[in-house]
C-alpha positions as CSV (number, residue, x, y, z in Angstrom):
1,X,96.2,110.6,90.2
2,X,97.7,112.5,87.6
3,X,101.2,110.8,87.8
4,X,99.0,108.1,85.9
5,X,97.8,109.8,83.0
6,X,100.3,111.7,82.3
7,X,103.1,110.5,79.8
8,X,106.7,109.6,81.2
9,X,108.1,112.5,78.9
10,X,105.9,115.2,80.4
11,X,106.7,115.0,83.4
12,X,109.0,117.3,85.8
13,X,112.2,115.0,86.3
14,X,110.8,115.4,89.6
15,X,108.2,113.2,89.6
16,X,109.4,111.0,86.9
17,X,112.5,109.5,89.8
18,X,109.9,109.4,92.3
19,X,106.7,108.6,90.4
20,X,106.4,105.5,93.4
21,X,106.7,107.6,96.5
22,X,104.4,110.7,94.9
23,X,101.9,108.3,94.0
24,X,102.2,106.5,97.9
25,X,102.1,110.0,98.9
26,X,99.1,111.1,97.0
27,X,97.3,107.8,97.4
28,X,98.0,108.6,101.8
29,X,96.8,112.3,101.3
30,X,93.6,111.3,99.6
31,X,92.7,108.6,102.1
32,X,93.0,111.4,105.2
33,X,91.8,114.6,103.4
34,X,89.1,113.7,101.1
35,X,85.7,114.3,102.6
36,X,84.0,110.6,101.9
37,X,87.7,109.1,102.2
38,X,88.3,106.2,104.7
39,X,89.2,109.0,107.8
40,X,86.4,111.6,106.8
41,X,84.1,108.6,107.3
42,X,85.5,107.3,110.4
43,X,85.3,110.5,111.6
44,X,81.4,111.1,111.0
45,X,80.9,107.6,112.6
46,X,83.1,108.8,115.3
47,X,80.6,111.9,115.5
48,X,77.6,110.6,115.4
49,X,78.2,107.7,118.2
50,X,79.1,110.9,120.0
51,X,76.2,112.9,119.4
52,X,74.2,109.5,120.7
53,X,75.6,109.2,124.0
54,X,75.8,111.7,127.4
55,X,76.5,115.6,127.3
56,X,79.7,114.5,128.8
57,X,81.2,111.6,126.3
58,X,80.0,113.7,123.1
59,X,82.6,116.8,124.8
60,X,85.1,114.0,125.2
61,X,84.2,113.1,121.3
62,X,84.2,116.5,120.1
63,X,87.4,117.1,121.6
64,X,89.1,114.2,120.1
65,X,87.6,115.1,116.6
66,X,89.3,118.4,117.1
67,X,92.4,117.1,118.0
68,X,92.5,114.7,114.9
69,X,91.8,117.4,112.6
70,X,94.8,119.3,113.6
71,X,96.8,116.8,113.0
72,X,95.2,115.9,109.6
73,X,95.3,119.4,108.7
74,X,99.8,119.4,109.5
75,X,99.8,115.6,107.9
76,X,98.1,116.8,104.8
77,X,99.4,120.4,104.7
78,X,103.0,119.1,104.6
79,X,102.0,116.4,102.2
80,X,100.3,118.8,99.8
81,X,103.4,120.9,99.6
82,X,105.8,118.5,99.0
83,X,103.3,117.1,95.9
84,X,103.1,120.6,94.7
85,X,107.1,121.0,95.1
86,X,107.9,118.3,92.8
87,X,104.9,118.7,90.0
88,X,104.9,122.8,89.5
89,X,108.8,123.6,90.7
90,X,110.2,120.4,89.9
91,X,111.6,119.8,93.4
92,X,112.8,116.2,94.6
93,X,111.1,114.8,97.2
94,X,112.6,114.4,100.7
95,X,112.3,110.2,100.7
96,X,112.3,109.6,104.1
97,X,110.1,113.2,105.0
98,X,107.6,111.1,102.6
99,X,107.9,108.3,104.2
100,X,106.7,109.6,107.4
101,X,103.9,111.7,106.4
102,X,103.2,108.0,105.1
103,X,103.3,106.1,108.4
104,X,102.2,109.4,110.0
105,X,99.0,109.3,107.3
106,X,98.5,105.5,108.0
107,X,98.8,105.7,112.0
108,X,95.9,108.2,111.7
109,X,93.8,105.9,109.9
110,X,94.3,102.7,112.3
111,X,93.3,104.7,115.4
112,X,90.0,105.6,113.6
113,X,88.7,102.5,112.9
């Protein structure tokens, strides 16, 4: 993360006061967006078992990939904006938005494994 090489004085006030939650935040992003991250790999596991079975459970898996990625795609949309906020306009961060996006990030993961 960036928060972590960076030196307190150079940062946006913004992230300096919620250095924590951003780093929580970017920490949960990484973990549900980044392709070899624990839910892109839960999902290719989830895929392949898929593409393994009958015509009919590989629908029912393709389906529920689809439906996953939607909500990974809002999860980590809303989550990239509020990092963006804070580093480039200096915005605070909405604690308990982040909080959720958290859980919300963390839920995703559990029900992939």
């Amino acid at each position: 993360m960036i928060f972590e090489i960076l030196h307190k004085h150079a940062m946006p006030d913004a992230v300096r006061d919620q250095e924590e939650t951003l780093h929580r935040l970017a920490v949960a992003y990484k973990n549900i967006n980044a392709p070899v991250g624990p839910l892109g790999l839960s999902s290719l596991k989830i895929a392949t078992t898929g593409i393994r079975s009958t015509d009919a459970r590989y629908a029912k898996v393709t389906e529920s990939l689809q439906d996953l990625t939607e909500e990974r795609d809002e999860i980590a949309g809303a989550m990239i904006s509020m990092l963006e906020d804070a580093a480039f306009a200096n915005k605070p961060v909405n604690e308990g938005r982040a909080e959720r996006l958290i859980e919300r990030a963390e839920d995703l993961l559990r029900r992939t494994k």
